[in-house]
C-alpha positions as MATLAB code, in Angstrom:
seq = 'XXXXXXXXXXXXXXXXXXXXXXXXXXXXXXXXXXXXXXXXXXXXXXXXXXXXXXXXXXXXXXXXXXXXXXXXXXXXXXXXXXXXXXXXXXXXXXXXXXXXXXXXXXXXXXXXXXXXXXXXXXXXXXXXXXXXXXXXXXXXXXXXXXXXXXXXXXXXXXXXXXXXXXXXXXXXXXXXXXXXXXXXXXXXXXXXXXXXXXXXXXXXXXXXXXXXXXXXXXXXXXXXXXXXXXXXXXXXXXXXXXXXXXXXXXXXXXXXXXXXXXXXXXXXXXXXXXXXXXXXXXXXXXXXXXXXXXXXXXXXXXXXXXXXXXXXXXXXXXXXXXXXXXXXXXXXXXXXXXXXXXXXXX';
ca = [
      27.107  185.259 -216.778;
      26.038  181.688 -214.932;
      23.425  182.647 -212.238;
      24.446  179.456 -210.216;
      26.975  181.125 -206.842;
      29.893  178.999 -206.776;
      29.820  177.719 -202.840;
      32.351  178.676 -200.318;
      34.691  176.355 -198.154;
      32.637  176.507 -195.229;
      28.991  175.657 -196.729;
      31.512  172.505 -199.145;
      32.563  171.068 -195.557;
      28.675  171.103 -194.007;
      27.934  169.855 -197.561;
      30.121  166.507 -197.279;
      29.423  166.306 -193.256;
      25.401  166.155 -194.347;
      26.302  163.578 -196.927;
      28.268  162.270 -194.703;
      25.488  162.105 -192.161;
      22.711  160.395 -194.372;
      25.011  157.288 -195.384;
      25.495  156.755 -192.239;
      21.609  156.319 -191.235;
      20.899  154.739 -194.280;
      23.019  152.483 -193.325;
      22.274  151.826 -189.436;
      19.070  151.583 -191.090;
      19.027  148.793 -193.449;
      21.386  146.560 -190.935;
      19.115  147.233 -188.336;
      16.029  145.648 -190.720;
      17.982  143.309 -192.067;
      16.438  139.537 -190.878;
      18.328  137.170 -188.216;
      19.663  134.249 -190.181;
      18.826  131.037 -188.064;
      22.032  128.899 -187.286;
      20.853  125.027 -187.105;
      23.180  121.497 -186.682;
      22.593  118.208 -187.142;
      25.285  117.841 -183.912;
      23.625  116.878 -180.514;
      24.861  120.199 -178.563;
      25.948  120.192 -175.169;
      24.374  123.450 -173.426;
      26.741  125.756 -171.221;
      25.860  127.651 -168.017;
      27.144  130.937 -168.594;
      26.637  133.980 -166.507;
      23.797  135.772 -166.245;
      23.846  138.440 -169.158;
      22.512  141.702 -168.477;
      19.409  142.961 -171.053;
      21.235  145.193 -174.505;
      20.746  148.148 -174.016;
      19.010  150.247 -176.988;
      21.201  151.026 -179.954;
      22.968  154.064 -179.925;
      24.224  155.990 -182.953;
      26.212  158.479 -183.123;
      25.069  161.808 -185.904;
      27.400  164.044 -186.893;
      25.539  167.325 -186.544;
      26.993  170.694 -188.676;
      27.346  172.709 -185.404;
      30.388  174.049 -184.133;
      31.964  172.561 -181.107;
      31.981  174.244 -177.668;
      34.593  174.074 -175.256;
      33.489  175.491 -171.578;
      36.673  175.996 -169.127;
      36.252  175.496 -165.108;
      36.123  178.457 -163.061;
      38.600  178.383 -160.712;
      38.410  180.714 -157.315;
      41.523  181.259 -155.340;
      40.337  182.177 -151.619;
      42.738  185.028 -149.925;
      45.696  183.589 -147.564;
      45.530  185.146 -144.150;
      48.582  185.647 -141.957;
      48.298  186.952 -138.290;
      50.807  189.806 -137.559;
      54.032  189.224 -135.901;
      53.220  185.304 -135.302;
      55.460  182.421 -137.414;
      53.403  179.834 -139.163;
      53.200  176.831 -137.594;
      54.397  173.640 -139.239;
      52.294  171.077 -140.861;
      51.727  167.829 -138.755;
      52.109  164.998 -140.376;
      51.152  161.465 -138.949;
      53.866  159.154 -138.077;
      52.690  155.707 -136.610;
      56.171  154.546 -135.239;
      55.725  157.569 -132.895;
      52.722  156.597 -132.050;
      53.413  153.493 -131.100;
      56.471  154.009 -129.079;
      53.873  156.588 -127.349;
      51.321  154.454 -126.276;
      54.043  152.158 -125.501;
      55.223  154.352 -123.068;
      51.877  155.550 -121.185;
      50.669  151.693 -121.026;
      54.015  150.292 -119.670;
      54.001  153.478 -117.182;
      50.614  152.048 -116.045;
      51.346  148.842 -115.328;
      53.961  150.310 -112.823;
      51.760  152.717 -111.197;
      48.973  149.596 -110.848;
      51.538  147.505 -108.925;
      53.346  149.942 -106.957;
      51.008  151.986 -105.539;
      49.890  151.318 -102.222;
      46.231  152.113 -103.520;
      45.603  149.087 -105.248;
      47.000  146.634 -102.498;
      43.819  144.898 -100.967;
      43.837  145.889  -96.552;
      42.136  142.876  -95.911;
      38.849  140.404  -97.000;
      35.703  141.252  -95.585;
      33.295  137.906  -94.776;
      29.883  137.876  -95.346;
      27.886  134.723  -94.211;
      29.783  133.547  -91.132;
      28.428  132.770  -87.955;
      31.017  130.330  -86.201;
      33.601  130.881  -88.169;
      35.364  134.064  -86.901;
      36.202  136.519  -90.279;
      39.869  137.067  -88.866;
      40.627  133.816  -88.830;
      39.115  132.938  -92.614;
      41.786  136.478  -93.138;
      44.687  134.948  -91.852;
      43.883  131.577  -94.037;
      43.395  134.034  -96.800;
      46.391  135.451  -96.811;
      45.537  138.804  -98.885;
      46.264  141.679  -96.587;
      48.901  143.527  -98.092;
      48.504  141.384 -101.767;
      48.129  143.534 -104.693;
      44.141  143.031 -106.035;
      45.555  142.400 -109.773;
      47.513  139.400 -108.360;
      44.908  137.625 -106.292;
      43.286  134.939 -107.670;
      39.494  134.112 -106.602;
      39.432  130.308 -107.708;
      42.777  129.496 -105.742;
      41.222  131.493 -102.280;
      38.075  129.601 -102.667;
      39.575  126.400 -103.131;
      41.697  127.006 -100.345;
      38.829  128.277  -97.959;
      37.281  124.795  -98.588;
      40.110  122.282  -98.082;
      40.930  123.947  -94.360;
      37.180  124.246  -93.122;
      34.614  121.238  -93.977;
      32.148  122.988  -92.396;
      31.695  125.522  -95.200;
      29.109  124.369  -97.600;
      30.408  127.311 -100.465;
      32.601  130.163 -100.339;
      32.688  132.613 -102.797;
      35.489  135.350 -103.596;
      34.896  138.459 -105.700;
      37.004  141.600 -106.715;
      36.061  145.316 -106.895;
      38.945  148.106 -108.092;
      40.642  149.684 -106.089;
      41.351  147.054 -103.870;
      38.042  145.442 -102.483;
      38.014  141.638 -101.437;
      34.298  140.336 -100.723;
      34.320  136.606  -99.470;
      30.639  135.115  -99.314;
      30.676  131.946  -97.005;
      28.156  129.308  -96.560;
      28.292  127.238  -93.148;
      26.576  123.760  -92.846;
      24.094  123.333  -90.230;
      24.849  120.568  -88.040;
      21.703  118.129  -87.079;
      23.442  115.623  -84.964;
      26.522  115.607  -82.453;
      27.973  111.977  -83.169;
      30.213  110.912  -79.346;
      32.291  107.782  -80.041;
      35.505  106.680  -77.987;
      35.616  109.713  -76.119;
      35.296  112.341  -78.866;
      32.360  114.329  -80.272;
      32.238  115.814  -83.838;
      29.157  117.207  -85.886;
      27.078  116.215  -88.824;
      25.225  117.991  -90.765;
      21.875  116.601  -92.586;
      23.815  114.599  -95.756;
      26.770  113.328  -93.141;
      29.341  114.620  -93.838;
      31.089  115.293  -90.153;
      33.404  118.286  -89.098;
      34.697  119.801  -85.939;
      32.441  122.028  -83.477;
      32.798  125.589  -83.417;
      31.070  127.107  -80.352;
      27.505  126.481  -79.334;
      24.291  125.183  -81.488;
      20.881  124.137  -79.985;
      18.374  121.261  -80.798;
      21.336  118.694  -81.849;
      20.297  114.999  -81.732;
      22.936  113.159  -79.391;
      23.974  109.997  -80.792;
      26.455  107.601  -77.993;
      28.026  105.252  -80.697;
      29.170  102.156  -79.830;
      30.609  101.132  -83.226;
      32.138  102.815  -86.039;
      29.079  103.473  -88.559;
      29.493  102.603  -92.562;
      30.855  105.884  -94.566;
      27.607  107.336  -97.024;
      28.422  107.583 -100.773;
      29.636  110.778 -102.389;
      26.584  111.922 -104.419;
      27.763  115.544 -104.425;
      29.056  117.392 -107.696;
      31.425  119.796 -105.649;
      34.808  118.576 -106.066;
      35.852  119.808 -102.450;
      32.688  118.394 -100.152;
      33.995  115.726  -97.814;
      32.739  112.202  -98.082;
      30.281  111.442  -96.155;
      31.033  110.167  -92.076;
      28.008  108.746  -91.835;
      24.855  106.886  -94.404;
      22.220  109.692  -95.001;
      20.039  106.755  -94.156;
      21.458  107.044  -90.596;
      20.857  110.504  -90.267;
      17.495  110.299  -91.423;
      16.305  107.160  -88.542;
      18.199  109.681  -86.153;
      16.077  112.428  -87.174;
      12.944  110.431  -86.651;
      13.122  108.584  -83.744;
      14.554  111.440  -81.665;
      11.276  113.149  -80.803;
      10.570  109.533  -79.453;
      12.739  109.450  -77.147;
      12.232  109.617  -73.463;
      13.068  111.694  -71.350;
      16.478  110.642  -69.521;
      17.338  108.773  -72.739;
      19.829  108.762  -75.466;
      19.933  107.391  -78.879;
      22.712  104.930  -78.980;
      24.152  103.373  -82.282;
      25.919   99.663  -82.575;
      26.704   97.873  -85.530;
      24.215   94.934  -84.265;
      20.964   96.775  -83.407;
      21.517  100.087  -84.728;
      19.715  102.881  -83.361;
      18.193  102.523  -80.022;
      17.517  103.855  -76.139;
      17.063  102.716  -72.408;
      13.733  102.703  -71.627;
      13.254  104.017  -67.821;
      10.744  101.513  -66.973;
      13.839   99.016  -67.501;
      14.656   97.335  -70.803;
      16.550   98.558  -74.199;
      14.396   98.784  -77.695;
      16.519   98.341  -80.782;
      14.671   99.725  -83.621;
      17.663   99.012  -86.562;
      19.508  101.255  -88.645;
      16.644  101.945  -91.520;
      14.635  104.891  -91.934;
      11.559  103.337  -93.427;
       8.590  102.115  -91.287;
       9.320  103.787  -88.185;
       6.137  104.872  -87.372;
       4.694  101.215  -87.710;
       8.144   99.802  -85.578;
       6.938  102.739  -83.003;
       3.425  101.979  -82.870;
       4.458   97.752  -82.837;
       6.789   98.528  -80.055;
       3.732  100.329  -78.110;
       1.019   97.432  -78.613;
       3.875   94.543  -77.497;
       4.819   96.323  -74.232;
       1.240   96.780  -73.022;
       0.555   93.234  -73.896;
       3.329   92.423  -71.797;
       2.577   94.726  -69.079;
      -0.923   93.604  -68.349;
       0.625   89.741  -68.902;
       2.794   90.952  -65.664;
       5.789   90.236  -67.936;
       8.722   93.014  -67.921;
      11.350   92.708  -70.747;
      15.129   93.419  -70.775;
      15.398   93.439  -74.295;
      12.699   94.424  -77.432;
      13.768   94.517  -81.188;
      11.177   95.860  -83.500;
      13.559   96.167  -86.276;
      11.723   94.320  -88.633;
       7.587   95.385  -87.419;
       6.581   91.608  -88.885;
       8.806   89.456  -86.779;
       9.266   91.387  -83.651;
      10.493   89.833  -80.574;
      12.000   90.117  -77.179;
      13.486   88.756  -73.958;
      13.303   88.599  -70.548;
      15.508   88.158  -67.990;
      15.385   84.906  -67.050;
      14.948   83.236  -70.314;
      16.147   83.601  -73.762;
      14.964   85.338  -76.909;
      11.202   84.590  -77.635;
       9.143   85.852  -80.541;
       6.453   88.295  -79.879;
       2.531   86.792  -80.360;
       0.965   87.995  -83.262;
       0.199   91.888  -83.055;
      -2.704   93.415  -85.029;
      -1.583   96.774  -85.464;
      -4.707   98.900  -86.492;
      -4.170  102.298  -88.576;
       0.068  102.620  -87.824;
];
């Protein structure tokens, strides 16, 4: 009797799976020791971008192991379904965009209707802020929003409009606050000088330009004009200031000789001599149309009428226009130039 136990099925199969096993490594094993063979050409090679390639991973091998397999199956918990008593179950909702839609439709278009119809968005009136000869009803009725619905108003046409009917507003302004607020901000020009000629009156403000009187305003320089005066320039940016009536050069020998004047006087303007006055003591000074120098033309026409005055000579006439050529007349003769006149510290 053999003493060598013939094996059974099971312990042949681990047998051949542990063979099976240790080929398998012997083998990994020898390819992985096995040398790189270096790959060289006589051909110039042309090298190729490729795309970055991420670092191999380790080697992994797969062992076949004599264990038995495993299989673990989910758990699965089913949670108790609660009904209330004597109630139905309601139906699922399910989300339908076309409904939706038509929905919001609906509440938007129903909102436009409510925003114009109702009286609460219809503006009563615009209330003026700034104004001081301008009366705010009047700026309302020019307006024309009382009763206009505030969506449909439209600030750049009112403020456009505000400044083509009244020159005398420097700015206006229009803003609009829900439910139905109108604010109009107004900005009047100050007027400087109240310009007569041929039997009319207007007023300018301190860059010329010239619009109608409203009311009363103190400390205006009167200016009688005799002749029409040149237009100013248009240096404004605002596409609705008026042109200028009269030269900001003008309005600036206005502004400084009319302290000068005496009392009794006026400033009159021609073409010829520009701006002068009627002295009391009996003649007219002319002192020309240009702002510059007219401290030394004042202080010129000072020194010549006291040297004339203690020569027992009165004048009709004196033009200090230009202070280095002054000269005068009197009434019995013609023009005659003025002696030389050291003027000390004008």
């Amino acid at each position: 009797m053999s003493d060598k136990r013939q094996l059974t099925r099971a312990e042949l199969v681990r047998q051949r799976r542990a063979e099976r096993a240790a080929q398998e490594l012997q083998q990994a094993a020898k390819q992985a020791a096995k040398p790189l063979v270096k790959v060289s050409t006589r051909a110039q090679t042309v090298p190729i971008k490729s795309a970055a390639v991420a670092p191999a991973s380790k080697r992994k091998f797969k062992i076949a192991l004599g264990l038995p397999e495993f299989h673990l199956k989910k758990p699965t918990f089913t949670l108790p379904r609660f009904k209330l008593p004597n109630l139905p179950q309601m139906p699922r909702p399910h989300a339908n965009w076309r409904i939706a839609s038509a929905v919001f439709a609906v509440l938007f278009a129903a909102m436009l209707v409510l925003a114009f119809q109702l009286p609460y968005f219809h503006a009563p009136g615009a209330f003026v802020v700034g104004n001081t000869r301008i009366l705010s009803e009047e700026i309302n009725g020019i307006m024309g929003v009382s009763g206009q619905n505030i969506f449909t108003v439209q600030p750049a046409e009112l403020e456009r409009r505000l400044r083509l009917n009244y020159p005398e507003l420097l700015s206006a302004e229009v803003q609009l606050y829900l439910p139905n607020y109108v604010y109009v901000t107004v900005v009047e020009r100050q007027p400087v000088i109240i310009w007569n000629q041929n039997g009319g009156y207007t007023w300018v403000d301190e860059s010329g330009v010239a619009f109608r009187p409203r009311g009363e305003a103190a400390g205006l320089i009167t200016v009688n004009a005799l002749d029409t005066p040149p237009a100013g320039i248009q240096t404004s940016d605002d596409p609705y200031s008026p042109p200028p009536f009269l030269q900001k050069e003008l309005v600036d020998s206005a502004l400084a000789l009319a302290p000068l004047v005496p009392a009794g006087s006026t400033l009159t303007y021609s073409f010829a001599d520009g701006f002068s006055w009627q002295d009391p003591r009996g003649w007219t000074v002319a002192f020309g149309s240009s702002a510059n120098d007219i401290p030394l033309k004042i202080t010129v026409y000072r020194t010549l009428i006291d040297s004339l005055i203690q020569k027992g000579r009165t004048p009709v006439y004196v033009n200090v226009e230009y202070p280095s050529g002054p000269y005068y007349r009197m009434a019995d003769s013609g023009f005659e130039e003025a002696e030389e006149i050291v003027v000390e510290n004008p």
